[in-house]
N, C-alpha and C positions, 0 to 999 in steps of 0.2 A: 504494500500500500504506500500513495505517495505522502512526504511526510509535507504542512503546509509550505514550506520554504520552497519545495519542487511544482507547487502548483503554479498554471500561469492560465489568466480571464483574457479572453478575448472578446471584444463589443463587434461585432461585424454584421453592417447596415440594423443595426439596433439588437440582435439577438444575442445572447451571451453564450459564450461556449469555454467549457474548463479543461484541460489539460494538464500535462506534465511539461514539466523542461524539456526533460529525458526525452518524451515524442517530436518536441518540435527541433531539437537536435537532429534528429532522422535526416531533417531537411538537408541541413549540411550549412557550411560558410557561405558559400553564395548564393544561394538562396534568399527570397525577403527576410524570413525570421534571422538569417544568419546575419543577415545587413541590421536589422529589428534593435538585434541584441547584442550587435559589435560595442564591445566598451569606450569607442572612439567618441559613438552618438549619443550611449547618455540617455536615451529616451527613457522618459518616467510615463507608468501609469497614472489615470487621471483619478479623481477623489474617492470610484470605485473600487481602484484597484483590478481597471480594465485596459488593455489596452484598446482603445480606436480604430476599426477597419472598416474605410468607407469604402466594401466591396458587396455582391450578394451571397446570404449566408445560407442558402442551400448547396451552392456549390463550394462552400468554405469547408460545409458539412461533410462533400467526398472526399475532398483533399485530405482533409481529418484523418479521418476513417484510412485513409491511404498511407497517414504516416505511422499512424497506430496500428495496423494489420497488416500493411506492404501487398492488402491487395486492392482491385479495384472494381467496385462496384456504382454504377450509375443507375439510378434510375431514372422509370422509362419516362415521368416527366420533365427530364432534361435532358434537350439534344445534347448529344456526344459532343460535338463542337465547342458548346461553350465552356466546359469541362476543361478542352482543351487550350482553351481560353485564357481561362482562370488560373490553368496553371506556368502558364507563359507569363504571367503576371507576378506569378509566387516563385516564378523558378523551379517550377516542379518538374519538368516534362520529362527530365531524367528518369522521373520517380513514375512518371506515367507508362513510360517504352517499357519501363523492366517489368512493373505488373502487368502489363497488355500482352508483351509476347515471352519473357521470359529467355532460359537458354536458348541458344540455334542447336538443335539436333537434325540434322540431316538422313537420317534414320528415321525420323515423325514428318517426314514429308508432307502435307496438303495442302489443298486448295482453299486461301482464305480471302481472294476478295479477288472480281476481274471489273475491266475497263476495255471500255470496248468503242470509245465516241470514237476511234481514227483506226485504219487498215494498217496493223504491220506486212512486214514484205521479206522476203530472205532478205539480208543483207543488211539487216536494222540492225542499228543498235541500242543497247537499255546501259545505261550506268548508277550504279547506287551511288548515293553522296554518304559525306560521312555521319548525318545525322537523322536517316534514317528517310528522306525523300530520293529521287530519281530522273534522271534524262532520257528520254526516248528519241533518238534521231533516225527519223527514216526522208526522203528524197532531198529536198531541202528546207526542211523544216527541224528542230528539235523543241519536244513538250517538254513542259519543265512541271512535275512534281512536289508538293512540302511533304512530311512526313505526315500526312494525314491522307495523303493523296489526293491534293484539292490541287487542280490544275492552276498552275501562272502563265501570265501572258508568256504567249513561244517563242520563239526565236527562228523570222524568216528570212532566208540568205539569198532571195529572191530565186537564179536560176543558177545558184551553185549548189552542186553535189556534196552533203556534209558526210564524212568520213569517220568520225569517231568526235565523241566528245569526251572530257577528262573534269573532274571536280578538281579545283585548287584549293577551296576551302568548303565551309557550309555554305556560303552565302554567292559565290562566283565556281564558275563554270566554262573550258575552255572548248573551241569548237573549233576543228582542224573541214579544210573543205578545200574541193579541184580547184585549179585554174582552170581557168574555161579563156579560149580566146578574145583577146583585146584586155585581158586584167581578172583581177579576183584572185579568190581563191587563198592560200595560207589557214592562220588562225585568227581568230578572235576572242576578247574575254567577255564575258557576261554576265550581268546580274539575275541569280535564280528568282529575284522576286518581282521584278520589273521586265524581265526580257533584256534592260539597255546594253547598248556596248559600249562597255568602260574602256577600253584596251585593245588595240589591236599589233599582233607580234609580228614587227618587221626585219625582215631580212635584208641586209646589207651587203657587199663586198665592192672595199675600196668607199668612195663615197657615192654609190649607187645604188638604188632598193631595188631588190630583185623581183619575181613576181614566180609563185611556187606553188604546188601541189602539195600539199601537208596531208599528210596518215595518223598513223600509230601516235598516239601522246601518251605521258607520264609526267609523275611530275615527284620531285624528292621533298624536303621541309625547307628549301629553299629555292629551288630551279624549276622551272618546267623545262621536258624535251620534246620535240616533234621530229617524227621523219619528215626528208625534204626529199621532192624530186621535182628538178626544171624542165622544161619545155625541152631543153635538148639532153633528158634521160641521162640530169646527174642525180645521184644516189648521197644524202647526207643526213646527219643529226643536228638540229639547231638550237642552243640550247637559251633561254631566257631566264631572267633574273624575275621572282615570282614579285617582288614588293615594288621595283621601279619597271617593270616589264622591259628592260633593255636589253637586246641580245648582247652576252657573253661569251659565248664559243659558237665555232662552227666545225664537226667532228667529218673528216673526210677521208683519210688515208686506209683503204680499203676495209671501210664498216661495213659495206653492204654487198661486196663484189660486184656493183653494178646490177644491185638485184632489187626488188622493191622491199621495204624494210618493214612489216606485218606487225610487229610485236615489239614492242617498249615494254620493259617490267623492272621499278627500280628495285634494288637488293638495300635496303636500310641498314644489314648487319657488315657490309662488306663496303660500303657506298660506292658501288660499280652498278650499271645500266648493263642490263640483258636486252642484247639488239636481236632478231630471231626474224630471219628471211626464207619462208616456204615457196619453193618454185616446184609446180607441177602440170606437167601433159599427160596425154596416153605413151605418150613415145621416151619420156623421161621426166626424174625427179629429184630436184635435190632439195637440202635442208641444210641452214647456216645458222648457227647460234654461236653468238657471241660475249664476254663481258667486258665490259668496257672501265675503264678505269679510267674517271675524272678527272680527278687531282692529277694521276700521275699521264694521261693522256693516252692511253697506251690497250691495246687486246693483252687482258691477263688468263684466258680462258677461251675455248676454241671447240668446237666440234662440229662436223659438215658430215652429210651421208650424200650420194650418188646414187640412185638405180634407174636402171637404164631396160630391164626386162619385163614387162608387163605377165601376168598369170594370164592364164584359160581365161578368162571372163573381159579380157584385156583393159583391167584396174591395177595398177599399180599396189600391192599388198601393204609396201614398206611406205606409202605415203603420208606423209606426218600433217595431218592439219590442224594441228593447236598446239600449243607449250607456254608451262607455266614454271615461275622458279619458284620450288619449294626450300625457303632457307631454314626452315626449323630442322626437314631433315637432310639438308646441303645436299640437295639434289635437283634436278629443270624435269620435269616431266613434259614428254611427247606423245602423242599420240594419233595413230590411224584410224581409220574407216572399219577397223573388224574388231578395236574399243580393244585394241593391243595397247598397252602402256609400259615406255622405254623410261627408265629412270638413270639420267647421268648424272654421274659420279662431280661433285663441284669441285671436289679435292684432286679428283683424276680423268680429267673428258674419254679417257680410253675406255672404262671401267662403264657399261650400259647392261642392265638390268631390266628383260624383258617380261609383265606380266601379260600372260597370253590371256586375250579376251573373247564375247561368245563366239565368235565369226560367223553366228546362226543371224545376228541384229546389223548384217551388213545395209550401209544406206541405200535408199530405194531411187535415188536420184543424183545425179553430180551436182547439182543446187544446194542439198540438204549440208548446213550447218553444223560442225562439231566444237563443242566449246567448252575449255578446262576451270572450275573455278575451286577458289581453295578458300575455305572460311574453319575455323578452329580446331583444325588436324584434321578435317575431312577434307577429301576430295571431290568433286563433282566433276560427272562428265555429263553437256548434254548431246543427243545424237537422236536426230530423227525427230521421234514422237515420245521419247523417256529421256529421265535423268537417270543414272546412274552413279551410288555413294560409294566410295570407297572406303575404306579405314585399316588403322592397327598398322604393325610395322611392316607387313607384308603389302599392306593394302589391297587387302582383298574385299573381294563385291560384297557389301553389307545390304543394301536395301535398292529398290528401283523403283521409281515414280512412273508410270504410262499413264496417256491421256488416252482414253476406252476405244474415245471417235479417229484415233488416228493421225490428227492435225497435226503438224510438222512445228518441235517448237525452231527459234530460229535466234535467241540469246539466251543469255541464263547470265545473272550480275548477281553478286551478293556483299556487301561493304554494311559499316556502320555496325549500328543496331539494330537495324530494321531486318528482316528477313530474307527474304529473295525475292527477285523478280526474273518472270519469262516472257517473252515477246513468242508469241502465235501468230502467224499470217492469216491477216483477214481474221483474226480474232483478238486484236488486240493487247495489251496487259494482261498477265496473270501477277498476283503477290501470292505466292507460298509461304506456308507457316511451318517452323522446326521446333512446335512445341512438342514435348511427350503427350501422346491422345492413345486410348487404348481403343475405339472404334474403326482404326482402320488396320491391318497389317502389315510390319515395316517392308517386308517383300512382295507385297501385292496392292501396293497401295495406286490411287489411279488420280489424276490430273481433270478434274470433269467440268 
């Protein structure tokens, strides 16, 4: 029981509510209450022995309840929205994500919310932000997402092709798109809540601005990178400064073989850029993964495959269409169309570790999408019409997500706190949940 020194009144729009310290500690330092009862401010209760909140106190009431229980229950006469509201105001929203969806298990795979106002397309992109909203870029358009999934004005690049978008922070958002003849094209930066363009990253050499095809983006806790390819088929990394946007480097001394540069992925633990250029026909295939070394300017890490001899079915077996760097277990993961997954060695590029996959879920089309994502020691492959979890040190096949109808998905994003996202052609957004549910089965679970 609390003793009276730990109690604390609250007056909120006239209703009074009692408490403990202890719960409204929960909140944390920056939080209102942490700000409330920082010693700097001093604030005193009034002749009550309340303090004063001119906010409304039924919603003060779940917040409550939220800090006291850490779960979260609304009732039905209050839209979710305002809820959402209220606690953007109190600093809560931390404290909302983590009762809402809890851990990410990838093994509790479902389907918890779809969007459906615009047509995705193979070749879309979805990117999660870091606080739990999203970008959807398909021809030249990208939707912009809040963690609630309340659409923000878009962002339209008129009749350029956008390429990939990349988060810099919560709040900005960076958009790589073709040159198209007579100009365009490069990157721009964005604001997720307005659409505007704050930024645009220019390329320079000599005192001359270039005019570029930007790809692949990433971005470290200070730089952003873009793949660069010019009008006469040069091959480069361009690297900007994230706080003044000013190019700083330009990376050229055979990053890409002359080959288009697919994959950015920065290594935080190593501060080296993973460059990863997939080249593939019926007649031949190759694969270039590289790490790049910043600081010292330099390839510290190297591995390339060649095949040149198509199977019976004339596909290519060894074709690698995705790769991700795994640093927790110092390894790039690649993988093929028969959901083969090559593990190399970060310590030794010779050293490749092949896990054989079904080859019964081979893709039904050269369109269809294969896409690696890696969220807290899970692996995700998507391919086709299922996801695919991997786990444990072998990583082996844990659980499989399929949609019943068939529908081909065509990205898979997962960042933040928020969950997942998939992009379905002609069906829009899906948001996937990884909460533990015992109504569905982690191996038969279905995307509906």
């Amino acid at each position: 029981m609390a003793n009276q020194k730990d109690r604390v009144k609250f007056n909120v729009g006239g209703k009074t509510f009692e408490t403990t310290a202890s719960t409204i500690a929960v909140a944390g330092r920056r939080s209102f209450f942490g700000a409330l009862f920082d010693k700097n401010w001093n604030l005193q209760p009034d002749h009550s022995n309340e303090y004063f909140i001119n906010r409304d106190p039924d919603r003060f009431g779940v917040l409550l309840n939220l800090l006291r229980t850490g779960k979260l229950y609304i009732p039905s006469n209050i839209p979710e929205k305002l809820i959402y509201d209220e606690a953007l105001f109190y600093g809560l929203l931390d404290h909302i994500r983590s009762a809402k969806w809890g851990p990410f298990d990838g093994n509790s795979l479902r389907l918890s919310q779809s969007i459906t106002n615009y047509s995705a397309d193979v070749g879309t992109v979805i990117r999660a932000s870091p606080h739990g909203g999203c970008c959807v870029a398909h021809g030249n358009v990208v939707h912009v997402y809040d963690w609630m999934l309340e659409e923000h004005p878009p962002v339209n690049l008129d009749y350029q092709k956008v390429n990939d978008v990349g988060w810099v922070d919560e709040e900005t958002f960076a958009v790589s798109a073709s040159e198209r003849q007579g100009g365009g094209g490069g990157i721009g930066l964005f604001s997720a809540s307005t659409g505007e363009l704050r930024h645009r990253f220019q390329v320079t050499s000599g005192d001359q601005l270039k005019g570029y095809t930007a790809g692949a983006l990433c971005s470290s806790s200070d730089q952003s990178f873009s793949s660069y390819r010019s009008e006469s088929k040069e091959y480069r990394i361009c690297v900007w400064d994230k706080v003044t946007g000013k190019q700083i480097d330009f990376y050229h001394e055979n990053i890409g073989q002359s080959l288009d540069i697919e994959r950015l992925q920065w290594l935080h633990g190593t501060n080296c850029l993973m460059v990863a250029s997939l080249f593939s026909t019926k007649e031949k295939n190759f694969s270039l993964i590289n790490l790049w070394d910043v600081r010292g300017k330099k390839k510290v890490w190297k591995w390339s495959e060649r095949w040149n001899a198509p199977s019976e079915d004339g596909l290519l077996k060894q074709q690698v269409r995705d790769v991700i760097a795994m640093e927790g277990a110092n390894s790039i993961c690649v993988v093929n169309e028969y959901e083969d997954l090559g593990f190399l060695d970060l310590r030794n590029p010779e050293e490749v570790r092949w896990v054989k996959g079904t080859g019964k879920f081979k893709m039904r089309n050269g369109q269809s999408d294969v896409k690696l994502a890696l969220q807290d020691g899970q692996l995700f492959l998507l391919m086709d019409d299922r996801i695919s979890v991997f786990c444990g040190p072998d990583w082996e096949l844990t659980s499989r997500l399929r949609r019943p109808d068939g529908v081909l998905l065509c990205d898979i994003s997962l960042g933040g706190d928020r969950l997942g996202f998939l992009l379905c052609p002609g069906r829009g957004m899906c948001l996937i949940d990884g909460r533990p549910h015992d109504h569905l089965s982690s191996s038969s679970s279905y995307l509906s």
